[in-house]
C-alpha positions in Angstrom: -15.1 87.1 -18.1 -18.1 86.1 -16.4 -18.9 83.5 -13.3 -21.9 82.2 -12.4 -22.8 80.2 -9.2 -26.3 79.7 -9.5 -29.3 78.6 -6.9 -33.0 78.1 -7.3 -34.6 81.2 -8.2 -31.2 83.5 -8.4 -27.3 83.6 -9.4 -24.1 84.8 -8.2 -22.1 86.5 -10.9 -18.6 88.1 -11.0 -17.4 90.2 -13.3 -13.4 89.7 -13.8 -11.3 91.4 -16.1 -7.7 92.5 -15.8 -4.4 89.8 -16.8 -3.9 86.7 -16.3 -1.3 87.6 -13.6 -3.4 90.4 -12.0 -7.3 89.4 -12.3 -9.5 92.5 -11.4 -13.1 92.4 -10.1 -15.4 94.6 -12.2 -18.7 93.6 -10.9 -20.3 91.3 -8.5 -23.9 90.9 -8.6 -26.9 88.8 -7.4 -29.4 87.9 -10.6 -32.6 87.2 -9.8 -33.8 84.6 -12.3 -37.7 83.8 -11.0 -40.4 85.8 -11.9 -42.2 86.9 -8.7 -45.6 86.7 -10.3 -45.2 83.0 -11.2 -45.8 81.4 -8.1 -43.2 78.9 -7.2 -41.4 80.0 -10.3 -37.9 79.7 -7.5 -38.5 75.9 -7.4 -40.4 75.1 -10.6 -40.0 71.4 -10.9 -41.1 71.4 -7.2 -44.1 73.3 -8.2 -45.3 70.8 -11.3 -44.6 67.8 -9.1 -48.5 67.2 -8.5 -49.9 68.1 -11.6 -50.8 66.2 -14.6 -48.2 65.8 -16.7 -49.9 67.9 -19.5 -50.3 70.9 -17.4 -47.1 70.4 -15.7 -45.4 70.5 -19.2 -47.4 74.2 -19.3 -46.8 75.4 -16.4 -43.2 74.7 -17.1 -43.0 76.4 -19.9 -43.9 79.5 -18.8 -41.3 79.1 -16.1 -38.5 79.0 -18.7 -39.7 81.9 -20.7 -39.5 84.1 -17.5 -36.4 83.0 -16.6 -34.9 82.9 -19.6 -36.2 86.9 -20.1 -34.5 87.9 -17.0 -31.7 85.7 -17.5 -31.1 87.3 -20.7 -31.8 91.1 -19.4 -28.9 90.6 -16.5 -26.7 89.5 -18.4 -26.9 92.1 -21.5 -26.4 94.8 -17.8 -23.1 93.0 -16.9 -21.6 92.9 -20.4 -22.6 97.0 -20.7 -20.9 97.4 -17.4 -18.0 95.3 -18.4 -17.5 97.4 -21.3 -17.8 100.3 -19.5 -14.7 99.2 -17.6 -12.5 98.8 -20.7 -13.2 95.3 -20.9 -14.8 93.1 -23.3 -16.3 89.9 -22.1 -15.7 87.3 -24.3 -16.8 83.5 -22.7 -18.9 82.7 -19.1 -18.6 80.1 -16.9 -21.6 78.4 -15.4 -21.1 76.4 -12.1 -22.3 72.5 -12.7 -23.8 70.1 -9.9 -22.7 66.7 -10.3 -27.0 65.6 -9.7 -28.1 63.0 -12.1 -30.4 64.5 -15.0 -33.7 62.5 -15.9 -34.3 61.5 -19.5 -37.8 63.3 -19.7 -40.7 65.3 -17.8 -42.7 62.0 -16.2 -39.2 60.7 -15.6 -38.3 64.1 -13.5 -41.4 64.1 -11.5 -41.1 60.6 -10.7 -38.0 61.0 -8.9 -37.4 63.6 -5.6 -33.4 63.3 -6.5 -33.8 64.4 -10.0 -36.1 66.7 -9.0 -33.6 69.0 -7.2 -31.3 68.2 -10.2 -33.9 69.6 -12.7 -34.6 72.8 -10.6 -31.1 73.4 -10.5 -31.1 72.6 -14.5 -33.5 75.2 -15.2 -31.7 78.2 -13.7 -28.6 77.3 -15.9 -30.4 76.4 -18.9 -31.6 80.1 -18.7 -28.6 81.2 -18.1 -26.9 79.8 -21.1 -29.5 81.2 -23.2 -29.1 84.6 -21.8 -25.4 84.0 -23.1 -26.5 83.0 -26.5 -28.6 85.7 -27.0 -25.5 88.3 -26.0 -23.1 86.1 -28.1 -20.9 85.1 -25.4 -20.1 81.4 -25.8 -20.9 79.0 -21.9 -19.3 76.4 -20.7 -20.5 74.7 -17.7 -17.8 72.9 -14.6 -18.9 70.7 -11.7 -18.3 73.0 -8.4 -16.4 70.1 -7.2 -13.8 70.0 -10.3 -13.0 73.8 -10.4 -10.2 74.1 -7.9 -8.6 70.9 -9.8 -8.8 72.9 -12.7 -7.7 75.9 -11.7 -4.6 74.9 -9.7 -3.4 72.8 -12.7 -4.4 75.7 -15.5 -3.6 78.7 -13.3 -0.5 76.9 -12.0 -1.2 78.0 -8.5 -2.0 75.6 -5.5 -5.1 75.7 -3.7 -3.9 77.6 -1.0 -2.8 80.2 -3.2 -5.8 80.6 -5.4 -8.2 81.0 -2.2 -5.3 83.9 -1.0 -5.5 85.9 -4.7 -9.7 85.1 -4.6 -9.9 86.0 -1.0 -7.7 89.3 -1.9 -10.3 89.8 -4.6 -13.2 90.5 -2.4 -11.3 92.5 0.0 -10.6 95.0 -2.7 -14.2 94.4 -4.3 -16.2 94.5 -0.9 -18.9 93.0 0.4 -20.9 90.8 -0.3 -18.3 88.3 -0.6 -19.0 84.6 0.3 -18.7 81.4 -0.8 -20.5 82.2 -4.3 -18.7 84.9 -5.2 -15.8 83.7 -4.5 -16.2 80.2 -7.1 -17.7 82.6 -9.6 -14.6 84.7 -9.3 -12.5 81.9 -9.7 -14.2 80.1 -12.6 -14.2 83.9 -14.6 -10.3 83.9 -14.0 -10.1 80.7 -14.9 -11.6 81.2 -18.7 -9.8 84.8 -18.4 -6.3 82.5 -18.1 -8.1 80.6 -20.8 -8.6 83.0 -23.1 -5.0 84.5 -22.9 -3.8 81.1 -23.5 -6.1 80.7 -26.8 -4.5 84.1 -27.9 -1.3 83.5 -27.5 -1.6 80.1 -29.6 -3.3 81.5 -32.3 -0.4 84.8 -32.2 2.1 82.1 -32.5 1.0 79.7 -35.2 0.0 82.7 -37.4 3.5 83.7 -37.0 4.9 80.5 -38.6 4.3 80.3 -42.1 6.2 83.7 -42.3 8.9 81.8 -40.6 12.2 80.7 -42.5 15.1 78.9 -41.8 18.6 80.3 -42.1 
């Protein structure tokens, strides 16, 4: 499974395969995710803030094709390496913000607030379509939900996921921050996920085979 935490301009991944029981770190990667010839391509809705709103709508355009290129060459990379490891990725998570998203362009660049929403937008807009385009389904989760989540679904408490996640890095090495280690725990989270979708579908294809005595 895949975790992303991403910032304007670049992304955090982690690569986690392994069990549920005994997650594994099989890559851990920065993604850079602005073209360095567009300039401001890091901040793009900063960029298009002064501009008419028909050239803004250009400019922006161009910004998404890059990123959604290199977006969609990193991520093809990971899912090679992953494979290489045995392992066959099969959903990503994408780290959310909990920033309010404007309605349309004019509205965007109207507002500072949405403004740093929609930058942040971008990046994982590209991201999901890097996803698509390797056929690995994406589900985004606000950064501020995922230890909920993970403490009910992976039945640990929080002190005990940041332990195992902290363990993680130790054996993975640096670099090993903050980022890495919410990717890592969002990838384990679907890879929990997934074994729990298996396990369901195993046992209700068992049952009409079933009989009674």
């Amino acid at each position: 499974m895949l975790g992303f935490a991403p910032h304007s301009g670049w992304t955090a991944v982690v690569v986690i395969g392994g069990t549920a029981a005994k997650p594994l770190v099989l890559a851990r990667e920065r993604l850079e995710l602005a073209d360095a010839n567009l300039p401001g391509a890091s901040q793009p809705y900063h960029a298009i803030e002064d501009l008419p709103l028909d050239v803004a709508n250009e400019r922006l355009t161009a910004y998404q094709a890059a990123s959604e290129r290199l977006a969609t060459a990193g991520i093809r990379t990971l899912v090679q390496t992953a494979r290489a490891g045995g392992i066959e990725p099969r959903a990503v998570g994408i780290l959310d913000s909990a920033g309010r998203a404007g309605a349309t362009l004019a509205a965007i660049l109207a507002s500072h607030a949405l403004i740093h929403t929609a930058d942040g937008n971008h990046f994982r807009a590209a991201l999901e379509s890097g996803c698509a385009a390797a056929g690995l389904p994406a589900i985004r989760l606000r950064r501020a939900d995922l230890e909920t989540h993970a403490a009910r679904e992976l039945r640990r408490r929080g002190e005990a996921l940041r332990k195992t996640v902290t363990k993680l890095g130790r054996e993975a090495g640096a670099p090993w921050g903050a980022d890495q280690k919410e990717a890592a725990l969002l990838a384990w989270l679907l890879l929990v996920r997934a074994h729990s979708t298996r396990a369901t579908t195993a046992s209700r294809a068992m049952k009409p085979n079933m009989r009674l005595s």
